[in-house]
C-alpha positions in Angstrom: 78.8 62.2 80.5 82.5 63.7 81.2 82.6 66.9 83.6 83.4 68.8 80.3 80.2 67.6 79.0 78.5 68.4 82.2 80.2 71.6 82.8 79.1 72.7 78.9 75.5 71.5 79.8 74.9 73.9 83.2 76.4 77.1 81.0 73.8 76.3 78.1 70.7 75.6 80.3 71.3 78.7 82.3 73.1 80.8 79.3 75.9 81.8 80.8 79.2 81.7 79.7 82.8 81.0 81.3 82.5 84.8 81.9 79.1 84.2 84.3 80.5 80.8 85.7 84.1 80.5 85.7 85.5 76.9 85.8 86.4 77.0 90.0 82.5 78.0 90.1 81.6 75.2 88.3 83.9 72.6 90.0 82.0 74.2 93.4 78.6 73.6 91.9 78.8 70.2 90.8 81.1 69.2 93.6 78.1 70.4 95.6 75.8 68.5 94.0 77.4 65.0 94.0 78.1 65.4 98.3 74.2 66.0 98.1 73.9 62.9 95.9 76.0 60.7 98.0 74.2 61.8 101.4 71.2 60.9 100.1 71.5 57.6 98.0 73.3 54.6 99.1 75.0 54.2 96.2 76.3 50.1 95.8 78.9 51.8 93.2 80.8 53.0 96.6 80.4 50.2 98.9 84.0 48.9 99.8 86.0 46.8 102.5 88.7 47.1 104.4 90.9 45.3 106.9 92.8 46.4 110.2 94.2 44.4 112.7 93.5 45.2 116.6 96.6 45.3 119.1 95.9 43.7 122.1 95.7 46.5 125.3 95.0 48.8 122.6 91.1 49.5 121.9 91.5 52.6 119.0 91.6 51.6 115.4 92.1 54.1 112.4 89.0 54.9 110.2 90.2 53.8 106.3 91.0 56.6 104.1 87.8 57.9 102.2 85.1 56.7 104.9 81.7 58.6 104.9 80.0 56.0 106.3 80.4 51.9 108.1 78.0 50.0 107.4 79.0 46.8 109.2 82.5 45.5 111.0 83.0 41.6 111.0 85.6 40.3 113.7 87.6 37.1 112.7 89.6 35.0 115.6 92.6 33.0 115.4 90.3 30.1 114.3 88.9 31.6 111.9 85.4 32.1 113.3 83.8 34.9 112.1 81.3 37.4 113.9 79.7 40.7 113.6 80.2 43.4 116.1 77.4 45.8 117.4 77.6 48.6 116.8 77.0 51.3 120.2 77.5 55.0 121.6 80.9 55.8 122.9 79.6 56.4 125.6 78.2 53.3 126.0 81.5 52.0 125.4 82.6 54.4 128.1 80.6 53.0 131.0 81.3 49.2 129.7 84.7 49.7 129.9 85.2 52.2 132.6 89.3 51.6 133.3 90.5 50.7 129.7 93.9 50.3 131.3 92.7 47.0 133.4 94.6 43.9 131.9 91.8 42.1 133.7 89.0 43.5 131.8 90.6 42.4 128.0 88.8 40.2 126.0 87.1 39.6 122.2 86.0 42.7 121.2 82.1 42.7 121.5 81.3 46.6 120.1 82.2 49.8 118.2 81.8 52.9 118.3 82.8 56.2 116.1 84.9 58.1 118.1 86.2 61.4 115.6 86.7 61.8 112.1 89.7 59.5 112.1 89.6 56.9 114.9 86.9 54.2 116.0 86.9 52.4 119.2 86.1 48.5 120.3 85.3 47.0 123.5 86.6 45.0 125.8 89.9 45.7 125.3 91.4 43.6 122.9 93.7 40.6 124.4 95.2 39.9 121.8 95.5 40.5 117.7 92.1 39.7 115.7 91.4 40.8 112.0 88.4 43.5 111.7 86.9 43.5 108.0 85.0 47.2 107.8 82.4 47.3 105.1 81.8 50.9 104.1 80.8 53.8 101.9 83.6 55.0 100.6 84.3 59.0 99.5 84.3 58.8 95.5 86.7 61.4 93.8 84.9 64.1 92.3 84.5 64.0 88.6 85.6 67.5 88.5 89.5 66.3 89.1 89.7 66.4 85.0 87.6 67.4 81.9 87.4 64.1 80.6 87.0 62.3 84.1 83.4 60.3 85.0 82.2 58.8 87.2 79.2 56.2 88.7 76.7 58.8 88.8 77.7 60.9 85.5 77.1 57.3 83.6 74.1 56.0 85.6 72.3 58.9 86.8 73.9 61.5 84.6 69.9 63.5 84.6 69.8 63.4 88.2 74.1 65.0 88.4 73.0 67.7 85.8 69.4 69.2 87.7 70.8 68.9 90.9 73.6 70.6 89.6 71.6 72.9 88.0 69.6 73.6 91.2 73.0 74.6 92.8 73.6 77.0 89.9 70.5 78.9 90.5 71.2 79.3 94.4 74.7 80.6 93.5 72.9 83.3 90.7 70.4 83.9 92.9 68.3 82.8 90.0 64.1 83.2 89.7 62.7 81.4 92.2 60.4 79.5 89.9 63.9 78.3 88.0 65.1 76.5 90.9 61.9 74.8 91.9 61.7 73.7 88.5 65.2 72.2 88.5 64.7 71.3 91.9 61.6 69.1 91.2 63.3 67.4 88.4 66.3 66.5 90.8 63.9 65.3 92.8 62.0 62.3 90.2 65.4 61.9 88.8 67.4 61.1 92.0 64.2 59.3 93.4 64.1 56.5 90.5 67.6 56.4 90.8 67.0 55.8 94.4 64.5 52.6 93.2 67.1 51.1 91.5 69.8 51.5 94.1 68.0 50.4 96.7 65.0 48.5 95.2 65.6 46.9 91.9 69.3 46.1 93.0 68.3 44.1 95.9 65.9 41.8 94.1 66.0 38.4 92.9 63.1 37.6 90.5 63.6 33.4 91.5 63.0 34.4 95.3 60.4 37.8 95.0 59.2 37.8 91.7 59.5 39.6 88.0 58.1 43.0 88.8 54.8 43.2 87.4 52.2 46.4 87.0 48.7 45.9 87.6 46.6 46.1 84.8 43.0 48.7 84.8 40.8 46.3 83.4 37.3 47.2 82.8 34.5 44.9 83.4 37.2 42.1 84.6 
């Protein structure tokens, strides 16, 4: 499903017309509902990677473009060894390093921390230059950038984009409150079996856990 597709789809469930809902209202609505989506489903779609490179005396490093969320930050050495840091509170980081400017106190960077919206922090201080591999979820762009434009969760999980979207409709038309709950509920099985498959189904392997299997109501067995 394109956002033209979805866009037709909210103005015929709640019969309205571009008059009602104009197209910026619509690019709100569904923009609304995919952050909503995204916060609440890891979505494997948007895991990515990055790399930066640490300068020694210098214990800030930019957050990649797009970043909602790290997952995990692996720390390679000059010999290639590779090892995951822990992640802490800044102030943690704070009190571990409490005079950052100390040549004496550099070393292989142990922990991170988020520090703002742009810059992350490791400690000790690095001594030198290592390579940091950030595994992350990144920010996808909104399928509202183009009529025709999809996107992971328009394909996959198009049911669960359309009644949360819906949902979002009804709050902005101040709509019967029976008609959101009703949307809302559907949101709510549609994004939850999405959910299963995301972060059930996908993590499975039937040669280590197992085919899936139902149990059957048997009578008299």
């Amino acid at each position: 499903m394109n956002y033209g597709e979805l866009r037709d789809q909210i103005r015929n469930y709640s019969e309205l017309s571009d008059t009602g809902l104009s197209d910026s209202t619509v690019a709100i609505i569904v923009q609304n509902a995919e952050n909503r989506m995204y916060r609440e489903t890891a979505i494997d779609a948007f895991k990515v990677y990055a790399s930066a490179v640490t300068v020694a005396g210098t214990s800030t490093i930019s957050v990649p473009s797009g970043l909602r969320n790290i997952r995990y930050v692996e720390m390679i050495d000059s010999s290639g060894n590779v090892s995951n840091l822990l992640q802490k509170d800044s102030s943690f980081l704070a009190e571990y390093i409490d005079n950052p400017t100390s040549t004496t106190l550099r070393g292989e960077p142990k922990y991170w921390a988020n520090f703002n919206a742009t810059t992350w922090f490791v400690v000790p201080v690095p001594n030198t230059s290592y390579a940091i591999n950030i595994a992350y979820l990144q920010q996808p762009v909104t399928i509202t950038s183009s009529t025709t434009s999809t996107s992971y969760i328009s394909t996959y999980a198009q049911d669960a984009l359309l009644y949360c979207s819906l949902t979002e409709t009804y709050k902005y038309l101040k709509g019967p409150a029976d008609m959101i709950q009703v949307y809302e509920q559907s949101y709510q099985q549609a994004v939850r079996t999405f959910a299963d498959e995301q972060l059930g189904l996908r993590r499975r392997d039937e040669y280590k856990d197992g085919e899936l299997r139902l149990p059957l109501n048997t009578p008299g067995k």
